[in-house]
N, C-alpha and C positions, 0 to 999 in steps of 0.2 A: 462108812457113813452111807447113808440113804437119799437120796436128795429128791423132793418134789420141786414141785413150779413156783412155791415161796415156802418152802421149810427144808431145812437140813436135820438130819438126826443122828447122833453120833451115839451108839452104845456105850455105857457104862458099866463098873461095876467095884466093887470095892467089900473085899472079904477081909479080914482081919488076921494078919500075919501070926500075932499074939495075940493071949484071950478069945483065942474064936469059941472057947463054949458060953461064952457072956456077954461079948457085942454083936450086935448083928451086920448081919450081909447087905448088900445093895446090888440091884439088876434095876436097872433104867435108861433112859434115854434124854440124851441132853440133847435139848430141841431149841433151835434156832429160827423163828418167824418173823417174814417179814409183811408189815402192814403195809406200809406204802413207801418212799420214797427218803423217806427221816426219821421212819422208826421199825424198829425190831422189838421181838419179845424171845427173852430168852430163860428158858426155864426147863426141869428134870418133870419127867414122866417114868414112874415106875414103882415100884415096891421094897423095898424092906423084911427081912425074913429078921423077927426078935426071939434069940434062943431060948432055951428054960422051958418052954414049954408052957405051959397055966402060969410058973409064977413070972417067967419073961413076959404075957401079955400082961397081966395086972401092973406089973412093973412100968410096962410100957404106955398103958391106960393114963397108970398115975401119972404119970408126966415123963415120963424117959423120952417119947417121943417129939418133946419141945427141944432136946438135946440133939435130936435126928434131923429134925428142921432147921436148926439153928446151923450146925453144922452144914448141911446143904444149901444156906444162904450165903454164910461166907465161903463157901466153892464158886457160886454162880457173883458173887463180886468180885473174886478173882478173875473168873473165867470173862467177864463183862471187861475187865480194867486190859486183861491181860489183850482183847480184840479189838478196844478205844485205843492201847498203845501202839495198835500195829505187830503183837508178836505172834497173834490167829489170823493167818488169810482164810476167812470164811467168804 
């Protein structure tokens, strides 16, 4: 991790064990900020690599990438529930 004077950064990343010529990759940073005293903001900074080529973008134009987001939303309520439980000392 990285840590500033109100953010921590923890590197990610998430390649695909199986199917990796069809899903894509992930390189980001899960970023933890804090506003003030009772609130945080926590959220992924980074990119996505969509395979195929021309037809993985058009793929991913059309909507695949609502699957990409969607998915990184329920990681970061995990990763949120999992720090409200006490199992992340950040």
């Amino acid at each position: 991790p990285r840590e500033h004077p109100d953010a921590i950064f923890v590197p990610i990343s998430w390649v695909p064990t199986a199917f990796d010529r069809i899903l894509p990759a992930l390189e980001a940073d899960l970023e933890l900020t804090r506003f003030d005293g009772a609130n945080s903001r926590l959220g992924v900074s980074g990119r996505y690599y969509v395979p195929l080529a021309r037809l993985g973008s058009r793929l991913d134009a059309a909507g695949l990438h609502r699957v990409a987001e969607a998915t990184l939303r329920r990681f970061l309520r995990g990763v949120e529930q999992a720090i409200l439980a006490g199992r992340l000392d950040v």
